[in-house]
PQR file with spaces between the fields and no chain letter, atoms N, CA, C, O and H, PARSE charges and radii, in Angstrom:
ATOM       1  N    UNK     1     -35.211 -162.413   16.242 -0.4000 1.5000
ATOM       2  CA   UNK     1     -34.060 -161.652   16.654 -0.0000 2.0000
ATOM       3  C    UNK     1     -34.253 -161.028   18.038  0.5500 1.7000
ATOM       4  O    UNK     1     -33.352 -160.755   18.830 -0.5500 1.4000
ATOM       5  N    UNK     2     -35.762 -160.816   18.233 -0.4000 1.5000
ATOM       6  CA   UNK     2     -35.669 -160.185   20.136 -0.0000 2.0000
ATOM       7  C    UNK     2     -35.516 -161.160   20.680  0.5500 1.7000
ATOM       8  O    UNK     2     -35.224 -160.769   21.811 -0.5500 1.4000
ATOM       9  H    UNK     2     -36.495 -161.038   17.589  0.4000 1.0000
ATOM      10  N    UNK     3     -35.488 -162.853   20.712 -0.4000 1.5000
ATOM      11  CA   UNK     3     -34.939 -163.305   21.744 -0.0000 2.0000
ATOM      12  C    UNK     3     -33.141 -163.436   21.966  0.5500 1.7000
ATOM      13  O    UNK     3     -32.528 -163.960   22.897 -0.5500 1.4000
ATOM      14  H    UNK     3     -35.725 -163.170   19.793  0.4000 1.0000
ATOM      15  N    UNK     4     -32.808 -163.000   21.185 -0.4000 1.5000
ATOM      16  CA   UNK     4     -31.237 -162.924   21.367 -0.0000 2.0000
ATOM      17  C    UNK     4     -31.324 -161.628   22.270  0.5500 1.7000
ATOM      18  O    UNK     4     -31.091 -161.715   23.476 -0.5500 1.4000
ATOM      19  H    UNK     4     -33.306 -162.574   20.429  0.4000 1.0000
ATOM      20  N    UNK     5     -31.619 -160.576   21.752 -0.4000 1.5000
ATOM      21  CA   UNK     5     -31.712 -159.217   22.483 -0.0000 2.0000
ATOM      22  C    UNK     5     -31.988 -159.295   23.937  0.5500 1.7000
ATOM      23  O    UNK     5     -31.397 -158.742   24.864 -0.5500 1.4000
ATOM      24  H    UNK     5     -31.809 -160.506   20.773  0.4000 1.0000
ATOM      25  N    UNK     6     -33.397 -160.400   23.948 -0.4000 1.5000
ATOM      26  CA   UNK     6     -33.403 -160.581   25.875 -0.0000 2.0000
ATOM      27  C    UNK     6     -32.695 -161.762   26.610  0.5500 1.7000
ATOM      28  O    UNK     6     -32.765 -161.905   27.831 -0.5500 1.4000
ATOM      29  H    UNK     6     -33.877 -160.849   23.194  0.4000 1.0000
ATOM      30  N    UNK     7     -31.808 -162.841   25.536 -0.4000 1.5000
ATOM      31  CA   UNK     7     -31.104 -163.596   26.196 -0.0000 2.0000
ATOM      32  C    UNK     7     -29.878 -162.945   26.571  0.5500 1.7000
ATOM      33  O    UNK     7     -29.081 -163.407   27.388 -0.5500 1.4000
ATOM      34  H    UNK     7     -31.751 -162.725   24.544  0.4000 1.0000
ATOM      35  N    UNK     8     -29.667 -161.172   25.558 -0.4000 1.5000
ATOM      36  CA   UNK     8     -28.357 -161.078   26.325 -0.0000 2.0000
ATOM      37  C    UNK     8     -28.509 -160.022   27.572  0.5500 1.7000
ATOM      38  O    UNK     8     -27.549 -159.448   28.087 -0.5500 1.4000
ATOM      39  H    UNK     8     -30.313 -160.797   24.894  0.4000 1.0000
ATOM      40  N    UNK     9     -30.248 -159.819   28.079 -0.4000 1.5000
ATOM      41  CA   UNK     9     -30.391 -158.969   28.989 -0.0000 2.0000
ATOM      42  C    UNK     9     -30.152 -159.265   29.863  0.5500 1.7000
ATOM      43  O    UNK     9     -29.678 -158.692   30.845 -0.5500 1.4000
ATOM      44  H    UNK     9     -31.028 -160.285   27.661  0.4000 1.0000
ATOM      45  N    UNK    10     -30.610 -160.794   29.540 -0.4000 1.5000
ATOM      46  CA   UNK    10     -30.820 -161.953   31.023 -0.0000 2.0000
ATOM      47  C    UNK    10     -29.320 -162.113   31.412  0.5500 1.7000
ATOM      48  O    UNK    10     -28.974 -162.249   32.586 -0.5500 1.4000
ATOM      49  H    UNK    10     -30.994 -161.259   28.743  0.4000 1.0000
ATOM      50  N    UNK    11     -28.603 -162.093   30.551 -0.4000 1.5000
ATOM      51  CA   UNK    11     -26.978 -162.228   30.475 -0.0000 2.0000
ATOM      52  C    UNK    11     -25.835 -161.253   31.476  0.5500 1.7000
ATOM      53  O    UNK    11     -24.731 -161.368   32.009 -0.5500 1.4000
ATOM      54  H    UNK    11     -28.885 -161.983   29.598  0.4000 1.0000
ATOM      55  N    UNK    12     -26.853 -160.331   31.319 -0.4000 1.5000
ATOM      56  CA   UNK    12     -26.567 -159.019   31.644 -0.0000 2.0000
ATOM      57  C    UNK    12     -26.989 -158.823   33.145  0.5500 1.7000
ATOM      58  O    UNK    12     -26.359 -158.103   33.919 -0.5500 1.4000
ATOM      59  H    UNK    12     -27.750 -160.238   30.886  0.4000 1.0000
ATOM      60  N    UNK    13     -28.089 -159.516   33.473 -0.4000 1.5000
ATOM      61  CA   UNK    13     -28.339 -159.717   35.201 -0.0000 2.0000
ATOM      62  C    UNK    13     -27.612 -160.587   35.918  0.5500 1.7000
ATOM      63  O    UNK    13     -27.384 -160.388   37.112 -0.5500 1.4000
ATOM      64  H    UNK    13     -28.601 -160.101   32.844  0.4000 1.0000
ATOM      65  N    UNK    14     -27.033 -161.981   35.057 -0.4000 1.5000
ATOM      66  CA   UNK    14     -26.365 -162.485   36.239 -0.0000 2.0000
ATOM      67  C    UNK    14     -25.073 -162.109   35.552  0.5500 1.7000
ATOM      68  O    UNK    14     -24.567 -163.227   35.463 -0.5500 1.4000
ATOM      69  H    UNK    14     -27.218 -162.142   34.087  0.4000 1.0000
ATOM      70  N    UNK    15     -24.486 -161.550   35.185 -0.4000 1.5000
ATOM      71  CA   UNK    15     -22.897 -160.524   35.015 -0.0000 2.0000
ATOM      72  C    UNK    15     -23.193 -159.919   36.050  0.5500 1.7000
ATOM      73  O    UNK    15     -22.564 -160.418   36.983 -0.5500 1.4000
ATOM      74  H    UNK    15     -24.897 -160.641   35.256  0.4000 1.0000
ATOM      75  N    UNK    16     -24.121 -158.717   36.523 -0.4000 1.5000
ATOM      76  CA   UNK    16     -24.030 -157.846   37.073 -0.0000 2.0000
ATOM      77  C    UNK    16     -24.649 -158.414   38.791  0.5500 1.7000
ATOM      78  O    UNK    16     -24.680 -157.484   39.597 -0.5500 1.4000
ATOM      79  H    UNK    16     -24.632 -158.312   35.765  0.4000 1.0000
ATOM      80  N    UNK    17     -24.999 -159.460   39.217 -0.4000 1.5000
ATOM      81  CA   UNK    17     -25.501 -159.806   40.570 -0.0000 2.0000
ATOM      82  C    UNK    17     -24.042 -160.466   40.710  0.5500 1.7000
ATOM      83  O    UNK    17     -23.759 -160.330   41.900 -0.5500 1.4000
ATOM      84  H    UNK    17     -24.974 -160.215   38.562  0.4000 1.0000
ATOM      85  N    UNK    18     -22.976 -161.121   40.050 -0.4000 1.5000
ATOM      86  CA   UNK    18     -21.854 -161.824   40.284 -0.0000 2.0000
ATOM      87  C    UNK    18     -20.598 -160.571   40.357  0.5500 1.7000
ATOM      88  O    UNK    18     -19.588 -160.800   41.023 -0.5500 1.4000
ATOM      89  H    UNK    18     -23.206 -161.231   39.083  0.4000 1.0000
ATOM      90  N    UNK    19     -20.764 -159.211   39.598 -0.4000 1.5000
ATOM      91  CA   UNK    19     -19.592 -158.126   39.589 -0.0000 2.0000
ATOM      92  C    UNK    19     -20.076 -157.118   41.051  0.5500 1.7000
ATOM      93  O    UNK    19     -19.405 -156.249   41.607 -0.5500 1.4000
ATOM      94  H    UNK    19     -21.585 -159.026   39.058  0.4000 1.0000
ATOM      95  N    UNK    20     -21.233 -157.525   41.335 -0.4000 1.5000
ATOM      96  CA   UNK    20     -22.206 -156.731   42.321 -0.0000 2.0000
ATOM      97  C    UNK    20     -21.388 -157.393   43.655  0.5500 1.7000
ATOM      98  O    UNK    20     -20.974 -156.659   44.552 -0.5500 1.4000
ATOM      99  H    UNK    20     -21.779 -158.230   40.883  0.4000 1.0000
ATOM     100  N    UNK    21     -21.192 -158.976   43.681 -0.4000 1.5000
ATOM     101  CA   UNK    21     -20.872 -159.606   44.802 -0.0000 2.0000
ATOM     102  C    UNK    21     -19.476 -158.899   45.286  0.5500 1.7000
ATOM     103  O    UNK    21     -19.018 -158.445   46.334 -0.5500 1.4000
ATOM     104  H    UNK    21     -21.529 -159.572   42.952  0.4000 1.0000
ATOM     105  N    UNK    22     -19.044 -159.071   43.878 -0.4000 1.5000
ATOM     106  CA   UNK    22     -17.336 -158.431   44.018 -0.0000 2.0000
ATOM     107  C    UNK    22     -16.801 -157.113   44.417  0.5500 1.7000
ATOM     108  O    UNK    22     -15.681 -156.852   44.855 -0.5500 1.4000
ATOM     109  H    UNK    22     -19.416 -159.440   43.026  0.4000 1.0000
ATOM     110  N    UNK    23     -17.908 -156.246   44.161 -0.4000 1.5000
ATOM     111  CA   UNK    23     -17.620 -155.245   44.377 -0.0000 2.0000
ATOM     112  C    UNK    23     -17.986 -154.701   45.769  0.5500 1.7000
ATOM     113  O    UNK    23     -17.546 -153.633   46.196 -0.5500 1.4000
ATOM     114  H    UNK    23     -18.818 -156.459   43.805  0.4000 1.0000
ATOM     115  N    UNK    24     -18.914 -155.596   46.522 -0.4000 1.5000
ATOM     116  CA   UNK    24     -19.263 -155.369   47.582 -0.0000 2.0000
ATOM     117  C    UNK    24     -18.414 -155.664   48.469  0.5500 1.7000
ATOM     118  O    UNK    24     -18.054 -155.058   49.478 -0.5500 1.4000
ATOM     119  H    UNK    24     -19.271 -156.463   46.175  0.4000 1.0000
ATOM     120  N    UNK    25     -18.048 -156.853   47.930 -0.4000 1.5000
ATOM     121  CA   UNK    25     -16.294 -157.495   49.375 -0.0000 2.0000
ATOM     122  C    UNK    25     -15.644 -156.064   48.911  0.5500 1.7000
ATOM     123  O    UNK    25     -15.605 -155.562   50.035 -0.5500 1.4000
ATOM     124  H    UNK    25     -18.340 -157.345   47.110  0.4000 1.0000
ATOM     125  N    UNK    26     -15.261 -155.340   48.297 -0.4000 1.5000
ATOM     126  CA   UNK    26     -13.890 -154.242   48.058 -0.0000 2.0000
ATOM     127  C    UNK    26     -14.731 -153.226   49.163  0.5500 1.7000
ATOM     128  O    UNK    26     -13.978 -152.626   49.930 -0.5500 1.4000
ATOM     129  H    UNK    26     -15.293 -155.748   47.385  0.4000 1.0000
ATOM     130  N    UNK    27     -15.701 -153.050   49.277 -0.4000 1.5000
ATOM     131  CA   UNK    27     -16.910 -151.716   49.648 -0.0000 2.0000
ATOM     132  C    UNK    27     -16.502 -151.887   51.691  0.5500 1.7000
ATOM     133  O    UNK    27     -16.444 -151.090   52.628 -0.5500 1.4000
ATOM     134  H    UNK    27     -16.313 -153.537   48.654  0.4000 1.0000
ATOM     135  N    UNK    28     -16.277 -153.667   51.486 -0.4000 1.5000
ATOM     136  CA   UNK    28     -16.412 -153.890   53.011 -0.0000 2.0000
ATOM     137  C    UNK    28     -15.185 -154.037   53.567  0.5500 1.7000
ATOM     138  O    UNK    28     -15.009 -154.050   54.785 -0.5500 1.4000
ATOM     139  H    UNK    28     -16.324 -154.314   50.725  0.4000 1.0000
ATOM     140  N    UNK    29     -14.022 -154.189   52.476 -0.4000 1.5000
ATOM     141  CA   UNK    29     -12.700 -154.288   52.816 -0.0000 2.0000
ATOM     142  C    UNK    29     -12.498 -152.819   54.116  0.5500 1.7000
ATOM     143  O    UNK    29     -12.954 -151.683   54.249 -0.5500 1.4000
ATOM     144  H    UNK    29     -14.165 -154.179   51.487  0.4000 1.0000
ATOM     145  N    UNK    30     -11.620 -153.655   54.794 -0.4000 1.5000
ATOM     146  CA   UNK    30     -10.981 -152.278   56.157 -0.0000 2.0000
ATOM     147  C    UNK    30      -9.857 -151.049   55.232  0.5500 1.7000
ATOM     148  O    UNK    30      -9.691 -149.953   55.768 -0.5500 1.4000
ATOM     149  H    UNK    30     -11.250 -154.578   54.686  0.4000 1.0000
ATOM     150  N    UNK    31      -9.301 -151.279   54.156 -0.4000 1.5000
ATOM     151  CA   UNK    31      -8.316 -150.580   53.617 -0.0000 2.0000
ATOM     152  C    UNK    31      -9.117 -149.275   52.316  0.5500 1.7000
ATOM     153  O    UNK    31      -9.870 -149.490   51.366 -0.5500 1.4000
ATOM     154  H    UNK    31      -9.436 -152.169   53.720  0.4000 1.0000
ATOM     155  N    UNK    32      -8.713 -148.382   52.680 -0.4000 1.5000
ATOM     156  CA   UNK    32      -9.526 -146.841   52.072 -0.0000 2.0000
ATOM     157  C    UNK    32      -9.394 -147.647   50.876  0.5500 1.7000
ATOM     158  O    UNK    32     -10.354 -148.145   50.288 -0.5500 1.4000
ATOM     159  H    UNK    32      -8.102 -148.208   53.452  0.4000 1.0000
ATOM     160  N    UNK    33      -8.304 -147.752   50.565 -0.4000 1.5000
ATOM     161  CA   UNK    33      -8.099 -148.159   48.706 -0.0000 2.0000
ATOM     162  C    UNK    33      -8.814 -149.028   47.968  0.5500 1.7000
ATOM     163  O    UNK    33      -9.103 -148.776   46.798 -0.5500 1.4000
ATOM     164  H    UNK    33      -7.524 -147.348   51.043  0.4000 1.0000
ATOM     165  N    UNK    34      -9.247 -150.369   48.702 -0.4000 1.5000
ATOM     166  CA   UNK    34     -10.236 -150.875   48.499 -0.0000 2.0000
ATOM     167  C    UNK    34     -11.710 -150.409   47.915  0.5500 1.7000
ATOM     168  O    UNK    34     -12.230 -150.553   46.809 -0.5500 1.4000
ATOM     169  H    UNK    34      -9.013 -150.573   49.653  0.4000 1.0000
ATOM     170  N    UNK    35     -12.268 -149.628   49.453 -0.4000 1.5000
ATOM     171  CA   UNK    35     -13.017 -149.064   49.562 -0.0000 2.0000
ATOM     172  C    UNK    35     -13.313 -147.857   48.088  0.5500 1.7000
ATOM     173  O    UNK    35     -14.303 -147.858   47.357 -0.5500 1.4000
ATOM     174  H    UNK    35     -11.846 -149.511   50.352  0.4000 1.0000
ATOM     175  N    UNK    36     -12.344 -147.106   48.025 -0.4000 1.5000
ATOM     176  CA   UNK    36     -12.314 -145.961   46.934 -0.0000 2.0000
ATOM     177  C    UNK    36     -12.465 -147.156   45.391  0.5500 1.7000
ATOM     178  O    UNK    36     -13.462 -146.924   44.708 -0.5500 1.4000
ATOM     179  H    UNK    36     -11.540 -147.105   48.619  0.4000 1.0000
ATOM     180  N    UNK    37     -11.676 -148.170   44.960 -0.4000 1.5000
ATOM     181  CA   UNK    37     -11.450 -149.200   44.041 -0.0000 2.0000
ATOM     182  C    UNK    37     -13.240 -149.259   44.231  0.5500 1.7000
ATOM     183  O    UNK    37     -13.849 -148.529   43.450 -0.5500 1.4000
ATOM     184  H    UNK    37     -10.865 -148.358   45.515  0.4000 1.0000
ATOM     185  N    UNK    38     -13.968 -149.971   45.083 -0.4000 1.5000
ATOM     186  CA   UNK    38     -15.259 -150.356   44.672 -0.0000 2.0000
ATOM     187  C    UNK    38     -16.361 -149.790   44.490  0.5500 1.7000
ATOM     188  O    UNK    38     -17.428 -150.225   44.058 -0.5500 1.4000
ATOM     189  H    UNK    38     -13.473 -150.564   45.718  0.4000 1.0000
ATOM     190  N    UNK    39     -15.812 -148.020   45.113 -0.4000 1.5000
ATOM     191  CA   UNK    39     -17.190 -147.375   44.927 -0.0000 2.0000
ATOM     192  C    UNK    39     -17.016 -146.998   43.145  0.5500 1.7000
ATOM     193  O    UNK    39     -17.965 -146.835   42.379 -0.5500 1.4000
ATOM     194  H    UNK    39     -14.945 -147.666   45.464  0.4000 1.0000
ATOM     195  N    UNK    40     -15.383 -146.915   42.736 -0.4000 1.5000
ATOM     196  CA   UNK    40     -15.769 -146.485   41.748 -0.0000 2.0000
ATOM     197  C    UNK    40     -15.397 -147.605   40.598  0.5500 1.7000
ATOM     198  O    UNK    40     -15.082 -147.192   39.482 -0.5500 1.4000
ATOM     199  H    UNK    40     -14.612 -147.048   43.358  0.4000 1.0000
ATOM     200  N    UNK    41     -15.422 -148.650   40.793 -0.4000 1.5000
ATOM     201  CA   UNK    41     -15.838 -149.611   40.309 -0.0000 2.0000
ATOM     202  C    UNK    41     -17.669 -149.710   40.177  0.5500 1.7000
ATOM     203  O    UNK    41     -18.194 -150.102   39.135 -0.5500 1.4000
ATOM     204  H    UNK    41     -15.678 -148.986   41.700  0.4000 1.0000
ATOM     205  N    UNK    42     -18.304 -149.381   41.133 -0.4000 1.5000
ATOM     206  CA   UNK    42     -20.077 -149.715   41.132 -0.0000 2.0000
ATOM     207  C    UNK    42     -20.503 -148.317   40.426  0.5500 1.7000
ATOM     208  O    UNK    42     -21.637 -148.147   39.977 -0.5500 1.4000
ATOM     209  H    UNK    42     -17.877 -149.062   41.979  0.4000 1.0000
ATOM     210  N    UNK    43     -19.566 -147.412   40.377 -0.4000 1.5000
ATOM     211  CA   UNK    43     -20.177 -146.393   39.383 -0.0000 2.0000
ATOM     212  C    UNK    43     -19.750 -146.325   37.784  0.5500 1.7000
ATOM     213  O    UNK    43     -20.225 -145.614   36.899 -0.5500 1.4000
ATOM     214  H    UNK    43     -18.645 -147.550   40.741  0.4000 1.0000
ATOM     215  N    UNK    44     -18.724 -147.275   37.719 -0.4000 1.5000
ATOM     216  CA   UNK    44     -18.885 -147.666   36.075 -0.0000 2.0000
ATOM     217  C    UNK    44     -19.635 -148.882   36.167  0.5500 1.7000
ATOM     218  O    UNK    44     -20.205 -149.241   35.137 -0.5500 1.4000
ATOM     219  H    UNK    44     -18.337 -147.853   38.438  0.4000 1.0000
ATOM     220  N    UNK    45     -19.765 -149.682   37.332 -0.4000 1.5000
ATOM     221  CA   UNK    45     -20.856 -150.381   36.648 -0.0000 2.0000
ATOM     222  C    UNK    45     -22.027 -150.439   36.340  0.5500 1.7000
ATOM     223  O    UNK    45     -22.559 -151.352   35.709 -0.5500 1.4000
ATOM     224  H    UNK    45     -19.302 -149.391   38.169  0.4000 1.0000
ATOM     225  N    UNK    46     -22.727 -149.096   36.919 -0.4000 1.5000
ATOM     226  CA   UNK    46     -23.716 -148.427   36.820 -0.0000 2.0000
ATOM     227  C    UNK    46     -23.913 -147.562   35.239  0.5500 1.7000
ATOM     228  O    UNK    46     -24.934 -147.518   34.552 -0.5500 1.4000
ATOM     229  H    UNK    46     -22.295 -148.354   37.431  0.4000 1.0000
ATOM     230  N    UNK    47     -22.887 -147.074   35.031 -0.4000 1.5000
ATOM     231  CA   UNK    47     -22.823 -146.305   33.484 -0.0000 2.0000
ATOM     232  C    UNK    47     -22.723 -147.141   32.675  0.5500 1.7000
ATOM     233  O    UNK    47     -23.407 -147.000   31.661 -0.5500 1.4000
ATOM     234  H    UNK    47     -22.058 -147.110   35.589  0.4000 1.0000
ATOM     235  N    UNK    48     -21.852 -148.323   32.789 -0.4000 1.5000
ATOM     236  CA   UNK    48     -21.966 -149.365   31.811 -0.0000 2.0000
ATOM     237  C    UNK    48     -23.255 -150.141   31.671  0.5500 1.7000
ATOM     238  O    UNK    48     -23.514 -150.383   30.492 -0.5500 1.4000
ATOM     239  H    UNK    48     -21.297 -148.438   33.612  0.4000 1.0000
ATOM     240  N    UNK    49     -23.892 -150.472   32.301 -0.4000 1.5000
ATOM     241  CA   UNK    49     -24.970 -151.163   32.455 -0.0000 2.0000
ATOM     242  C    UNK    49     -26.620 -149.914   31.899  0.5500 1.7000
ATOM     243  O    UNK    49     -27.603 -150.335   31.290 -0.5500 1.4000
ATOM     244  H    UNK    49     -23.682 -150.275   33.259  0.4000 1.0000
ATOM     245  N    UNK    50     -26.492 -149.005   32.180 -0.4000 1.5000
ATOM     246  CA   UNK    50     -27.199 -147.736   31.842 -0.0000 2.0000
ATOM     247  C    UNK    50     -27.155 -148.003   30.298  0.5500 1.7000
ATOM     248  O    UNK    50     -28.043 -148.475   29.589 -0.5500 1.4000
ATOM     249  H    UNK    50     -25.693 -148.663   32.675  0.4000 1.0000
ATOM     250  N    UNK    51     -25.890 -147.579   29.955 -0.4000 1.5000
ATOM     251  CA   UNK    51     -25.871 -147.165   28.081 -0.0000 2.0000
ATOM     252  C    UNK    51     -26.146 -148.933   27.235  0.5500 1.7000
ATOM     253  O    UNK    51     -26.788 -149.218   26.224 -0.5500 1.4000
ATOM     254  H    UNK    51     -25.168 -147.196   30.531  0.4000 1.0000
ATOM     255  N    UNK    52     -25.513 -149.629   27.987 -0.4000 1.5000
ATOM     256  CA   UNK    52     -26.133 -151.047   27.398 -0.0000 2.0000
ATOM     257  C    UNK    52     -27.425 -151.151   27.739  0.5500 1.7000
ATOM     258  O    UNK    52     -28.098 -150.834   26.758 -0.5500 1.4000
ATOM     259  H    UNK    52     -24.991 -149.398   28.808  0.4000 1.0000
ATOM     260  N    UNK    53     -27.941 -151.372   28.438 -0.4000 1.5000
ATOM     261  CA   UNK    53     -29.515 -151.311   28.804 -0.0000 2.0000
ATOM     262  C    UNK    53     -30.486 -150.655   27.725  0.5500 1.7000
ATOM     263  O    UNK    53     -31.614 -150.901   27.296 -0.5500 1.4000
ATOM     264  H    UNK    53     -27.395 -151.629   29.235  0.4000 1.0000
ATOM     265  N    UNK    54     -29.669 -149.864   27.535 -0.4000 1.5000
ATOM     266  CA   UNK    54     -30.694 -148.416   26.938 -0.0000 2.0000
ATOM     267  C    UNK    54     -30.539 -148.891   25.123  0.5500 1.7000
ATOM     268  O    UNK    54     -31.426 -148.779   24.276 -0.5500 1.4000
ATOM     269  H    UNK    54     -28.753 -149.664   27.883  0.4000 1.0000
ATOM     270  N    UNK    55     -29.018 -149.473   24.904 -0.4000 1.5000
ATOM     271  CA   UNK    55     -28.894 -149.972   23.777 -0.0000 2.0000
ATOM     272  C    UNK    55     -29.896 -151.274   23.594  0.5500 1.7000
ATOM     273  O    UNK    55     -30.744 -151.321   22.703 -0.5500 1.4000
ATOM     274  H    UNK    55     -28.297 -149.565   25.592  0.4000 1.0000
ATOM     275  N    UNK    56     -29.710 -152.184   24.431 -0.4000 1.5000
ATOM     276  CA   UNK    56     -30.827 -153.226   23.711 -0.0000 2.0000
ATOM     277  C    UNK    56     -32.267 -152.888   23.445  0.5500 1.7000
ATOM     278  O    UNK    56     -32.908 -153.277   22.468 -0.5500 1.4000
ATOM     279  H    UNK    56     -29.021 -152.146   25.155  0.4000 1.0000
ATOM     280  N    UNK    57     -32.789 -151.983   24.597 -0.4000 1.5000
ATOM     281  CA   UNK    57     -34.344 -151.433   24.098 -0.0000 2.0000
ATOM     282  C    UNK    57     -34.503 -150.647   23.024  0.5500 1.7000
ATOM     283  O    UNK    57     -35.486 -150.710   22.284 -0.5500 1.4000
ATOM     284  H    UNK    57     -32.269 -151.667   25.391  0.4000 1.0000
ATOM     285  N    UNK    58     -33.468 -149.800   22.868 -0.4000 1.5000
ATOM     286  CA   UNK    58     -33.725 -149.422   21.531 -0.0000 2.0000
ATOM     287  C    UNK    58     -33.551 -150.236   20.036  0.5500 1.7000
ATOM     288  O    UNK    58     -34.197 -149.940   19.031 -0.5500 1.4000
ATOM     289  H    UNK    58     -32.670 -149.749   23.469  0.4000 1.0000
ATOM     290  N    UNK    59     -32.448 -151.421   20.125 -0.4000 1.5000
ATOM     291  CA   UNK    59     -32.652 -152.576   19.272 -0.0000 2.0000
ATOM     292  C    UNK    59     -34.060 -153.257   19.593  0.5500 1.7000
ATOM     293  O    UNK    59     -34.900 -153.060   18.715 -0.5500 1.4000
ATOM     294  H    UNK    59     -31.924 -151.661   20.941  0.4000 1.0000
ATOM     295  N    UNK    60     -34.444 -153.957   20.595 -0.4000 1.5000
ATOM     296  CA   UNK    60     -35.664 -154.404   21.000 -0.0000 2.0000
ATOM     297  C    UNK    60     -37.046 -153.254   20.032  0.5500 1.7000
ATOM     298  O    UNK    60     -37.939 -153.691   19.305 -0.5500 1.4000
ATOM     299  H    UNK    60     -33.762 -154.118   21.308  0.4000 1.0000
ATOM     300  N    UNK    61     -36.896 -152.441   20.219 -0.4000 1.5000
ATOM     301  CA   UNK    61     -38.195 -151.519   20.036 -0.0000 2.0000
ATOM     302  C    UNK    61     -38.096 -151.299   18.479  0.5500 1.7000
ATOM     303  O    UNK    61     -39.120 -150.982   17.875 -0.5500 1.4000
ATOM     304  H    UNK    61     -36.171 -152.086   20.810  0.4000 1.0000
ATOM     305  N    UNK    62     -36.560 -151.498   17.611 -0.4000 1.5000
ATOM     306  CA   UNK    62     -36.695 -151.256   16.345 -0.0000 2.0000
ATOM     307  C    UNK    62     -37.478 -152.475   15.268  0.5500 1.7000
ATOM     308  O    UNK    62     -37.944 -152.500   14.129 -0.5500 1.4000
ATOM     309  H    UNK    62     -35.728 -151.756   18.102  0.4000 1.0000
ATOM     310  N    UNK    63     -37.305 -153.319   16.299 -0.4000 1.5000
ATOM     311  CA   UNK    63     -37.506 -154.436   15.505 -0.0000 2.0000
ATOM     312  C    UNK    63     -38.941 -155.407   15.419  0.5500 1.7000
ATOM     313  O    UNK    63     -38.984 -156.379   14.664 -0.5500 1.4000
ATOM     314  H    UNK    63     -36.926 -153.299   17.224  0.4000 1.0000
């Protein structure tokens, strides 16, 4: 059962290097709105990625 747990970590790095790309074109866009859209876009993707993270190690470590 932990290799499901780290196939969906691994899952979880290229989600987040491909939402990372995206969010960086909004970061570099010339228009504020953009700009405001991606910073706080990279800060839920930061909280999202935090509480999942934290969820698989603690599945990982129960088992």
């Amino acid at each position: 059962m932990n290799t499901l747990y780290l196939l969906l970590l691994l899952g979880i790095v290229v989600i987040d290097i491909l939402l990372f790309t995206s969010i960086a074109q909004l970061l570099r866009a010339p228009s504020d709105t953009s700009v405001a859209l991606g910073a706080g876009a990279f800060v839920l993707l930061a909280a999202v990625n935090y509480f999942l993270i934290r969820y698989l190690f603690s599945k990982i470590k129960n088992q």
